[in-house]
N, C-alpha and C positions, 0 to 999 in steps of 0.2 A: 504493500500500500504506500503511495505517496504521499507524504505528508504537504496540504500546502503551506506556502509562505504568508507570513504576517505582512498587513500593508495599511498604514498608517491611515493612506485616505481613507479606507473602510473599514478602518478602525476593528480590523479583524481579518482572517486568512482569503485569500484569493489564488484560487487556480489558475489566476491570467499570469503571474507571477515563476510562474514555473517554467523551466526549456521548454522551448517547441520546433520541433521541424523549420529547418528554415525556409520560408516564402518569400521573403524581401531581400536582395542582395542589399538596398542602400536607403535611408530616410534621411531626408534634410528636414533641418529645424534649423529658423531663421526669423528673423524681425519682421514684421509688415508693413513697418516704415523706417526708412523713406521709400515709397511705394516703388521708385527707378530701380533701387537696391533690393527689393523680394520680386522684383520682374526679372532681374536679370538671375537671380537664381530658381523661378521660376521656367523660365527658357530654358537655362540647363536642363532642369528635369525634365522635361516633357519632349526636348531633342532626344534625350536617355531613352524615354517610355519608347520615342519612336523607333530610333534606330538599333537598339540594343535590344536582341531579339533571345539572347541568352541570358540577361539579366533583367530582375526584377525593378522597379525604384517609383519610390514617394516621395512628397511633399507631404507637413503636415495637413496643407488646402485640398488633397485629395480625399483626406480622412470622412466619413458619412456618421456627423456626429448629430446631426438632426435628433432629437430625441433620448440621446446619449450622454453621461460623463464622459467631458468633452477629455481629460485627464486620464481615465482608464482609456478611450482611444489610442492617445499619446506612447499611454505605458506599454499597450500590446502593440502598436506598432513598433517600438525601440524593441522590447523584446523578442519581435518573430523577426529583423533585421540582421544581417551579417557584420552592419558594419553602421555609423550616423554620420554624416559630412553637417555641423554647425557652421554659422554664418555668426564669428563673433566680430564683424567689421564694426557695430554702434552695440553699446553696452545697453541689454536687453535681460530682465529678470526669468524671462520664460526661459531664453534660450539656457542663463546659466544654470537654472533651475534642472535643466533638459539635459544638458551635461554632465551634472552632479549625477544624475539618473542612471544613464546610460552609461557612465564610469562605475556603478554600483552592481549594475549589473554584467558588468565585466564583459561591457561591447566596446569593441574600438572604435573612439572619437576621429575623426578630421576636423580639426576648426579649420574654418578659412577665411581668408579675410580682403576687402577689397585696399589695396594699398593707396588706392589715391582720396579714400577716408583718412584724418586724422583725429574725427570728433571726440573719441573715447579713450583714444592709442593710452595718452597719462594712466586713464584708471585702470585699463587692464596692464599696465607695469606695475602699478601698485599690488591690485592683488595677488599677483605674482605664479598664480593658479597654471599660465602656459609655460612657464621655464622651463619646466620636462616634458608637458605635453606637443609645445609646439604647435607654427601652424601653415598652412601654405596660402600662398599669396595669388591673388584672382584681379582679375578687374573687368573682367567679359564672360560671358557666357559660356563659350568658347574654350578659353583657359579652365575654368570649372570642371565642363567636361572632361579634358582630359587629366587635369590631378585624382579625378575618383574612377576614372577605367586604367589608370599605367599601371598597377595592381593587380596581380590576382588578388590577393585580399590583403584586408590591414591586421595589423598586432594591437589586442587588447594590451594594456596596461598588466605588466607580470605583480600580483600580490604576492606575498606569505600570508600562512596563517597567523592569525592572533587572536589569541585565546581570549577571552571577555576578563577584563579587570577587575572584578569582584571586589577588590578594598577603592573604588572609587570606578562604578560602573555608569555613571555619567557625564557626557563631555559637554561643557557650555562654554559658547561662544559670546565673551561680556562685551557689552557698551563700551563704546571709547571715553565713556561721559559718567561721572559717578552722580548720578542723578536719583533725585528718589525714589523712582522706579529700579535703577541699577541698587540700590541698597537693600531697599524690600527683597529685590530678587535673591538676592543674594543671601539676605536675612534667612528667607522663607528656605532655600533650600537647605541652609546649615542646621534648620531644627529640623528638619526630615531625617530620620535614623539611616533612610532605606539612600538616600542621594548624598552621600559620599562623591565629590564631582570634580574631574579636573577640569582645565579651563585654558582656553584662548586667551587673553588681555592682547588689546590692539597697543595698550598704554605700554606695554611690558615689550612684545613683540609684535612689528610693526605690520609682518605679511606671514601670512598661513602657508608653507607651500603646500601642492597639490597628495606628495607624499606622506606627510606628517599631518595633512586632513583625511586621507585614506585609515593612516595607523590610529587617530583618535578616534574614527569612527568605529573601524573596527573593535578596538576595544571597548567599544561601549555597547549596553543596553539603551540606551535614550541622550539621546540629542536634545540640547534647549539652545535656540538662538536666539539672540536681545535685537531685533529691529532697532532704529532710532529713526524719530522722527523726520521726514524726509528732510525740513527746512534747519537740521544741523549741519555744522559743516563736517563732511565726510561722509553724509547719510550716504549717497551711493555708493562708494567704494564697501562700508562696511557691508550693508545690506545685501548687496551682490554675491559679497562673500560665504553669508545667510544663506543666500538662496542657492548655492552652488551647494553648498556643505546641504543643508535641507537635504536637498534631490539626494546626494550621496547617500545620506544617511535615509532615507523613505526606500529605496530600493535594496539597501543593504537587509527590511527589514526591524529597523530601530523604530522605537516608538520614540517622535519629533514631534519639540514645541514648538513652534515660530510664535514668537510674543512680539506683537509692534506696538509700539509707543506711538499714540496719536492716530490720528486717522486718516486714512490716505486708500484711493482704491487701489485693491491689489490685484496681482496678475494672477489672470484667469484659473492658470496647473494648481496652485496653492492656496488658492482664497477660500476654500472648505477648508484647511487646516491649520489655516491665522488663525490666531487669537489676537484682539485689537485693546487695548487697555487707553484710555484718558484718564483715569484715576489711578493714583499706584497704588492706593488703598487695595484696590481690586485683583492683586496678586496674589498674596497670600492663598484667595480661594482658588484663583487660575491653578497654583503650583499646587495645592491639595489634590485636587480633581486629577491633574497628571498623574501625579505620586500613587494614586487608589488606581490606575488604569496602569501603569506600568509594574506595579509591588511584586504581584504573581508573578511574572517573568521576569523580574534583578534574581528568583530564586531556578528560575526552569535554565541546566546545564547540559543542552544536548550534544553529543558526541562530535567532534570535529572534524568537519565531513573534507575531499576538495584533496588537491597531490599533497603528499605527504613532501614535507622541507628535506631535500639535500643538500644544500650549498650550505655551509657555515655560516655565511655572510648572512644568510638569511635568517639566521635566531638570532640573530646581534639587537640587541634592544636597549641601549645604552642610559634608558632612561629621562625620563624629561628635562627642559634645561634651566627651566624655572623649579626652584626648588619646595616652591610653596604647593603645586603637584604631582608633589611624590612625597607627603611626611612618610608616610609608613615603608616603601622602596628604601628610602633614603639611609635608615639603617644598617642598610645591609653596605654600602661604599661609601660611607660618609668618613673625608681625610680629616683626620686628626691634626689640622696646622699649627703651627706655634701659635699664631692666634687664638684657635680656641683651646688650645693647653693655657695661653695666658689667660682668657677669657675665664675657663672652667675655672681656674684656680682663685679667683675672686681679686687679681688686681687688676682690672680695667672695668671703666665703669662706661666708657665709650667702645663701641667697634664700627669704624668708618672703611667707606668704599667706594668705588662707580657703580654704578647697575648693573647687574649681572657679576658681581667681584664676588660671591659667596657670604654676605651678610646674612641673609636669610637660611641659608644652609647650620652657617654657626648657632643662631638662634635655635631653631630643632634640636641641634646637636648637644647644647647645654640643655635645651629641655627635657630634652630623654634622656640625657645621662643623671640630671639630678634626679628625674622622677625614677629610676632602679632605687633609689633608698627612699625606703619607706618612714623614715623620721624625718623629711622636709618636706617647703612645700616651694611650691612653684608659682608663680602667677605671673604665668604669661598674657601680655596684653597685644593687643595688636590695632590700634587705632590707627584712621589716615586724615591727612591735612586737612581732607573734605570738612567733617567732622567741628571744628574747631570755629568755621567762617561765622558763626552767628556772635560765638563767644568774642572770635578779636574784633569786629563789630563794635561789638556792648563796649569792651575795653578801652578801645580808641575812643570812639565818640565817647564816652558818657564819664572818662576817670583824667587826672591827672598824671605825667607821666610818673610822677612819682608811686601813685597809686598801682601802675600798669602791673607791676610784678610781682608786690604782695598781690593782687587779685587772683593771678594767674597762678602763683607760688601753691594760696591758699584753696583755690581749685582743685590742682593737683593733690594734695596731700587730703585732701577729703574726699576726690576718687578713689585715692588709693586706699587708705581707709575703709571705704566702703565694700571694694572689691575683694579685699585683705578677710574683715567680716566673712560674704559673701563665700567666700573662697572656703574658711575654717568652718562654715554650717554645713557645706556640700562634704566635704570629707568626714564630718563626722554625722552625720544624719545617721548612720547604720550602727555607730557604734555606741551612741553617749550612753543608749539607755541600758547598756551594761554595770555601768556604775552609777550610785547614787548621787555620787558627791560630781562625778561629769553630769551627769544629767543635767543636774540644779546647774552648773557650768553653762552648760550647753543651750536650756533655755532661757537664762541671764543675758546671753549675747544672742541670743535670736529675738529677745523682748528689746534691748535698747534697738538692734540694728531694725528694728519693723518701725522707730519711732521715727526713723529717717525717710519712712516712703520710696526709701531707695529701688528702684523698679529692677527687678532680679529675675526678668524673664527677658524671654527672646539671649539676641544674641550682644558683645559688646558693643556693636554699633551702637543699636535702639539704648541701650543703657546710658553710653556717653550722650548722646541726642540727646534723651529725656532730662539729664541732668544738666545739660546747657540749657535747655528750653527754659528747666525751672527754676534756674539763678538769672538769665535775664528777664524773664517777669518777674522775680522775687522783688527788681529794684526800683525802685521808690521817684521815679522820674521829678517829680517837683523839688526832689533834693540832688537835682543835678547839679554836679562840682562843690557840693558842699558837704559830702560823706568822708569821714575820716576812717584810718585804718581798724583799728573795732571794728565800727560798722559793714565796712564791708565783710570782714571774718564771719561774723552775726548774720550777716544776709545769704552769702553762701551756702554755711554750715545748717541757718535754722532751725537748728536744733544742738544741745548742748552733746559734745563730742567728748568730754571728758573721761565718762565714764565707758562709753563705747572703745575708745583706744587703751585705754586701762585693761578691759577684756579681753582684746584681740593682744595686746602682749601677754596677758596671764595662760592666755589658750597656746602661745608656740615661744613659750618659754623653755622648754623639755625639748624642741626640736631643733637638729643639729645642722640645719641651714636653711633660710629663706630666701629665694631667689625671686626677681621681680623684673622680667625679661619686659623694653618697650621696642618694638620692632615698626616699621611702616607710620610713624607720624608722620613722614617728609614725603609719601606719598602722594603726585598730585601737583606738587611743588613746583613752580618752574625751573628747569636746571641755571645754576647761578643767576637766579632771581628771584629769589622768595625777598618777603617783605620785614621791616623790622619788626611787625608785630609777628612772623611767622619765630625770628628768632627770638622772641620772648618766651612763647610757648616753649621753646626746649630748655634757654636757661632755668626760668620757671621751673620747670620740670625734675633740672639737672640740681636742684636747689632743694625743693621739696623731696626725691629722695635722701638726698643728702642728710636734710634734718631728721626724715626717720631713721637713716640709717642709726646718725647717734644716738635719737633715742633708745631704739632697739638692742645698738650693743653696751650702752649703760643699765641696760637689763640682762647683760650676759647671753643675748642673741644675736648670732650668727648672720647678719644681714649682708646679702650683697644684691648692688641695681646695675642693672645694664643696657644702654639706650643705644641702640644701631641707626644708624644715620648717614647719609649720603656725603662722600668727599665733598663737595663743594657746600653743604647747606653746614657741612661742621667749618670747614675755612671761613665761614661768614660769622661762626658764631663765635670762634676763637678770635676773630676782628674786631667784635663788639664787645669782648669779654675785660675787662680792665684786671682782674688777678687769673693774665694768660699762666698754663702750666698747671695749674690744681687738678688739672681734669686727666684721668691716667687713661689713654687712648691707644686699642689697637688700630694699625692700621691694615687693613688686608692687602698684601703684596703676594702676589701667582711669579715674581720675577724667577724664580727657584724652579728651572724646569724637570726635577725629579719630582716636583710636588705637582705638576700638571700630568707628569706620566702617571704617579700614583693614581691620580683621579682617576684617569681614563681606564687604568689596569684593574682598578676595581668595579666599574661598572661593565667593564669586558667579562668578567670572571663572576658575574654572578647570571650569566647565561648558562642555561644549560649548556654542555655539550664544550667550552670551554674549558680548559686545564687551568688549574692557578700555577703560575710559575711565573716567569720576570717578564716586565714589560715590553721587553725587545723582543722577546722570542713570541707572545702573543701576537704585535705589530706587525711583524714578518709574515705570521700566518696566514694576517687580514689585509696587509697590504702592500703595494712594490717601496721599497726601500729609500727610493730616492724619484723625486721631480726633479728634470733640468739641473741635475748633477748635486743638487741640494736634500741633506735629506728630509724624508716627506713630512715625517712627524713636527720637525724644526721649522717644512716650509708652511706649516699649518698654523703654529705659534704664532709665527711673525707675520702672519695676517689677521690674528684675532686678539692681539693686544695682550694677551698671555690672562685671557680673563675666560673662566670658567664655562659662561654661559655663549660665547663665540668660538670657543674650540671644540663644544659639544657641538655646537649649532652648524660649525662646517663639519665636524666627523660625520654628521649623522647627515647631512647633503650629499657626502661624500660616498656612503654605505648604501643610501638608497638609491644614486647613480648606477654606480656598480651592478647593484641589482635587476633594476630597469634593463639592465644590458646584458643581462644572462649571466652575468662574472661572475666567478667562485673569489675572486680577491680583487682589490679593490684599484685599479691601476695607474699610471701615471694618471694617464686620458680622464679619467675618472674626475680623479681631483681636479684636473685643470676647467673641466664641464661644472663640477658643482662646486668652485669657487664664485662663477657667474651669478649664481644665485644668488651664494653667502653675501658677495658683495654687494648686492642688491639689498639687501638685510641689512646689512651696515649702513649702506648708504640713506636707505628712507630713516630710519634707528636718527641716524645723528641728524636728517633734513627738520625733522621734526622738531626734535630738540634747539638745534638754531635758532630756529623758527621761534621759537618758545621767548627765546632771550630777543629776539630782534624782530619782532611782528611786521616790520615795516617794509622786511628786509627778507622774504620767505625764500627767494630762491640763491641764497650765497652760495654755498657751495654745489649749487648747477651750474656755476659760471665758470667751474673748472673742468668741466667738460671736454672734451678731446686738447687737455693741456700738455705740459712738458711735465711727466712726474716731480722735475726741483723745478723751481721759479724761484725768479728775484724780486725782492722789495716794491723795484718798479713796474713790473709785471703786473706784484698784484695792484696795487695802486692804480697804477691804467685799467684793468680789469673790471673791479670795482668804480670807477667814474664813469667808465665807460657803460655802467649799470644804471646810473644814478645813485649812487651810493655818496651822502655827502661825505667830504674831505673831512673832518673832523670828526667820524665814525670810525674811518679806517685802524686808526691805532687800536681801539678797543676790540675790533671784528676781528683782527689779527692776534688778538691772544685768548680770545674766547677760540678761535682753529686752534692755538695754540695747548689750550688748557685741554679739549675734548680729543688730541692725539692727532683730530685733521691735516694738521701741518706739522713737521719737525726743523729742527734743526743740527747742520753735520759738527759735530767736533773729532777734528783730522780725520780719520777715516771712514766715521763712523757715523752714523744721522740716529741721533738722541730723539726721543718722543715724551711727554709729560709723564705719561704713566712709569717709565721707568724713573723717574726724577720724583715720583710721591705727589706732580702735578704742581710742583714748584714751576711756573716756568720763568718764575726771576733767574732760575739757574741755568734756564735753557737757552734763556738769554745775554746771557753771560759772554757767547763766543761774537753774535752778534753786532756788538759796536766796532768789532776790528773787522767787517766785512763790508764791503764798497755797496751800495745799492742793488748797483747791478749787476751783479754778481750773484751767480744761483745757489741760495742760501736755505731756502725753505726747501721743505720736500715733503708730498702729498705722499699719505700712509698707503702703503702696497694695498692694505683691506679695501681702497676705494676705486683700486685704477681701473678694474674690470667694469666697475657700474660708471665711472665715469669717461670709459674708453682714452684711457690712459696707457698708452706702449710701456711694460715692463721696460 
């Protein structure tokens, strides 16, 4: 008996879904306007129908959907076909939707594209969806014809298997926007026991490729996609991306959300399985309703069907490169750096980084190594910038500066208080009422902590929320500029803390260390642009533990705080800090390339089928030794900045290359093809981020586009004028390239970049005054010259 396949549209099994016999050599799907542009790939088809008397071929316009889901049409024609020729010349939801589809179903794509279009060309770079699929180039009917008959037939896309991820079996694709809607979502799914979920971030990483949307889907039971609003900026590119991933994941079988924010008509294939939200109130019950239709199946394990994996290359699963999905993976190769040995050991109260440098890695790693002893406690917080905007609001406007940081100070230290409570009732809810004299303990501090209203449900967000909400209405607007510091303590706190913090120290007096992990505040942040009220929130912060700390260890406990925080948003804060040095600061340095191989050795080695032995001899197995006389692993370094989340991010471009090409090891060619990508990756990565700092100014670094990898002073200066860039900007633009790696500079042999320098680059400028203008000085970092077609 044939089992059929589950299908999302019909929200239950269909036998259209199944192989069939094949009747259709070729089905186009394509836009229907600009009407000149579905004529001419109309004509195609219908010369085909005529002259082609051994093959089959459609249009979707052929389809007799009179009476019909117009969508199951669609779906059974892609699946009785050999092969789909799309028309992604104008970026179109159906089509990408149609694509996702039809790559689910493991039918070979043709995109083609009319080349003397350039409407869309930008957004489909961005998505970045064709870098491996590719596509051929048309501009007549004519040409059409013969790119889909030079073929006996086309090559689906080669998968592996991937087994369904059980400790986190749903993949969502977030908003680029932490909007109320993005937090709800987000909220709602963290109390679902059953949605454990990893996740895309557009904020995190900039472009999905096609490969690593195949391996998330695969691993997943349910798909949730975040629409945004059409009238934000980005909405198309993101949504596109939606609606590509959707198709994949509806024919793979996944039960898929598509949530839109706002209201907007949607294209036809999908508009039964929108979901449309104007309230974000109205999630919660959206994500319920999912959660009870998907539950039954996160538990149903059917056997894995499909060629059984020979190539090695192909169980390589290196793990994700964000480390926020994969806590529970992550155990199993998580490097031990100096950093987190100093970390673990309790003298750093700072751990600083660029994005993707392994902050967030260390954070897990000290939270799961303190939680093995069961005599401490942990309280790991994880708030982001978002969070904060009503508070520095209230602060600015309504306080003196003097006021600014007691407010803030005393904020902090009655969060944490409250969470610290919070924290001691949930661990001991199961045990108190073993002992009499705990008990009485137990419900002393759950009677003061209830007099605070403090709201101990949902997740930290709603919590931090509810308690900004309720200190800026607590405050007394007619006595604006006229509150003293008491009163503001008093307005915050609203209720007497005394006896509450008396508690919480008598309750983890007995225990042999307290840890108070702050991770993702500077989330959101602009890179080297946050505000001076953004660095009050961490002084503040960095203050308020402080004074618990003393108070704690003049109770004989074991306290230690530790705030993770972005390189440049702590260089701003040590600039505004008047007693520089108090603050004992790791800084996370990957310059130590045994410590990059270890990384990589141990997520190689927690693959089946892999031998644990030395990094070299693993390397070898998987791949050729040397690029262009260089060796590979080395040439991989020195284009990902020796940072964690860029060396995974080209190894595993690298691996799924290979693969796509039948390779049992990974070869030259290999890497040189999915470097193209990486650099693509890089490139939007840092466009964005510029962008951030210089709004005015969005496309600088496009203007080095087919340059000289080194340039001179005066180069770029011409460069930029020649942009309209004013004179008076240049100095500053030049060391923001400077600071984020974009640019370096040579000393004698050598061409130095910030990150090796700790992002000093007073230092890097140091060679600088002894070199003539014009004189090629700078040099644009190897990670960008492929996306910027740049001659090595």
């Amino acid at each position: 008996m044939v089992v059929s396949k589950y299908c999302e549209y019909k929200k239950g099994q269909c036998e259209d879904l199944l192989p069939k016999n094949q009747t259709l050599n070729g089905f186009f799907i394509y836009p229907s306007t600009p009407a000149h542009l579905s004529q001419t790939v109309l004509s195609a088809v219908r010369d085909l129908q005529k002259h082609s008397s051994a093959a089959s071929w459609k249009s979707w316009e052929d389809l007799l959907t009179t009476g019909q889901i117009i969508f199951c049409k669609i779906c059974d024609a892609i699946n009785s076909s050999d092969f789909v020729v799309a028309n992604i010349t104008t970026l179109n939801f159906n089509v990408l939707f149609e694509i996702g589809y039809a790559i689910g179903m493991g039918k070979p794509v043709v995109p083609v594209r009319d080349t003397s279009f350039n409407k869309d060309k930008e957004i489909f770079e961005e998505l970045g969806i064709f870098d491996v699929l590719g596509y051929e180039d048309f501009q007549n009917s004519q040409q059409l014809r013969k790119i889909v008959t030079r073929k006996d037939s086309f090559t689906p896309i080669k998968e592996s298997t991937h087994a369904i991820d059980d400790s986190q079996p749903t993949f969502l694709l977030r908003s680029p926007y932490n909007s109320d809607g993005s937090v709800k979502l987000i909220s709602s799914l963290k109390k679902s026991a059953l949605f454990r979920f990893r996740t895309y971030d557009p904020n995190e990483t900039t472009r999905l490729s096609l490969y690593e949307a195949i391996r998330q889907v695969s691993h997943s039971k349910a798909v949730i996609a975040h629409l945004i609003d059409v009238n934000r900026d980005g909405a198309q590119t993101h949504n596109a991306l939606c609606a590509f991933v959707s198709g994949l994941a509806m024919a793979k079988g996944k039960h898929v959300l598509m949530l839109q924010e706002g209201y907007t008509i949607q294209p036809i294939d999908y508009r039964d399985v929108m979901v449309i939200y104007q309230d974000h109130n109205a999630i919660p019950n959206i994500i319920n309703k999912f959660v009870r239709e998907v539950s039954e199946s996160l538990y149903y394990k059917p056997e894995l069907t499909g060629t059984p994996i020979k190539g090695l290359l192909e169980k390589i699963n290196i793990g994700n490169i964000a480390a926020e999905n994969e806590i529970r993976s992550l155990r199993q190769y998580f490097v031990k750096t100096p950093q987190f040995l100093q970390t673990r050991s309790g003298n750093t109260r700072l751990v600083v980084g660029r994005k993707g440098s392994g902050k967030t890695a260390i954070f897990y790693g000290v939270r799961n190594d303190v939680l093995n002893n069961k005599n401490a406690i942990v309280l790991d917080l994880k708030p982001e910038g978002h969070h904060f905007t009503k508070l520095k609001e209230f602060v600015i406007d309504n306080l003196s500066e003097g006021l600014q940081l007691h407010t803030l100070t005393s904020f902090w230290n009655y969060l944490i208080l409250l969470e610290l409570s919070k924290k001691i009732l949930e661990n001991k809810r199961g045990s108190a009422w073993q002992d009499p004299r705990s008990l009485k303990n137990y419900d002393n501090l759950k009677f003061e902590f209830e007099k605070h209203q403090y709201d101990s449900g949902g997740d930290f967000s709603e919590r931090i929320l509810a308690l900004v909400e309720k200190i800026v209405n607590a405050y007394p607007k007619e006595l604006q500029g006229k509150l003293k510091s008491p009163d503001i303590t008093r307005m915050i706190y609203q209720s007497e803390v005394k006896e509450l913090n008396d508690l919480v120290i008598g309750h983890i007096k007995d225990k042999e260390e307290v840890w108070l992990l702050f991770d993702n505040i500077d989330k959101g942040w602009s890179m080297k642009g946050a505000t001076e009220a953004d660095i009050a929130i961490v002084r503040s912060l960095l203050n308020a533990t402080r004074k618990i700390q003393r108070q704690l260890e003049s109770n004989d406990v074991n306290f230690n705080s530790v705030v993770f925080l972005r390189k440049d948003i702590c260089d701003l804060l040590v600039e505004h800090t008047p007693d520089r040095g108090k603050e004992s600061i790791a800084n996370l340095d990957w310059s130590d390339q045994i410590l990059l191989e270890e990384l990589v050795r141990k997520r190689f080695v927690a693959t089946e089928g892999i031998i644990d032995t030395n990094f070299r001899d693993i390397w070898q197995k998987l791949f050729e030794v040397h690029v262009g006389g260089m060796e590979s692993f080395r040439y991989i370094l020195e284009r990902s900045f020796y940072h964690p989340r860029s060396v995974l991010n080209f190894i595993t471009k690298c691996i799924q290359t290979a693969i796509s090409r039948e390779h049992n090891r990974v070869t030259e060619d290999d890497i040189l093809f999915a470097e193209k990508g990486y650099s693509e990756d890089e490139f939007n990565n840092l466009k964005y981020e510029i962008r951030d700092v210089f709004p005015k100014y969005p496309k600088l670094i496009q203007l080095f586009i087919g340059k000289e990898p080194s340039i001179s002073r005066d180069d770029i200066e011409l460069i930029f004028l020649d942009s309209n860039v004013q004179s008076e900007n240049i100095d500053e633009i030049i060391d923001i390239l400077l600071w984020f790696s974009f640019l370096g500079v040579k000393f004698g042999d050598e061409v130095k970049y910030s990150f090796e320098l700790a992002y000093d680059i007073e230092k890097l400028k140091i060679y600088l005054p002894n070199i003539e203008s014009s004189k090629k000085a700078f040099y644009v970092h190897p990670a960008f010259h492929r996306a910027l077609d740049i001659a090595p």
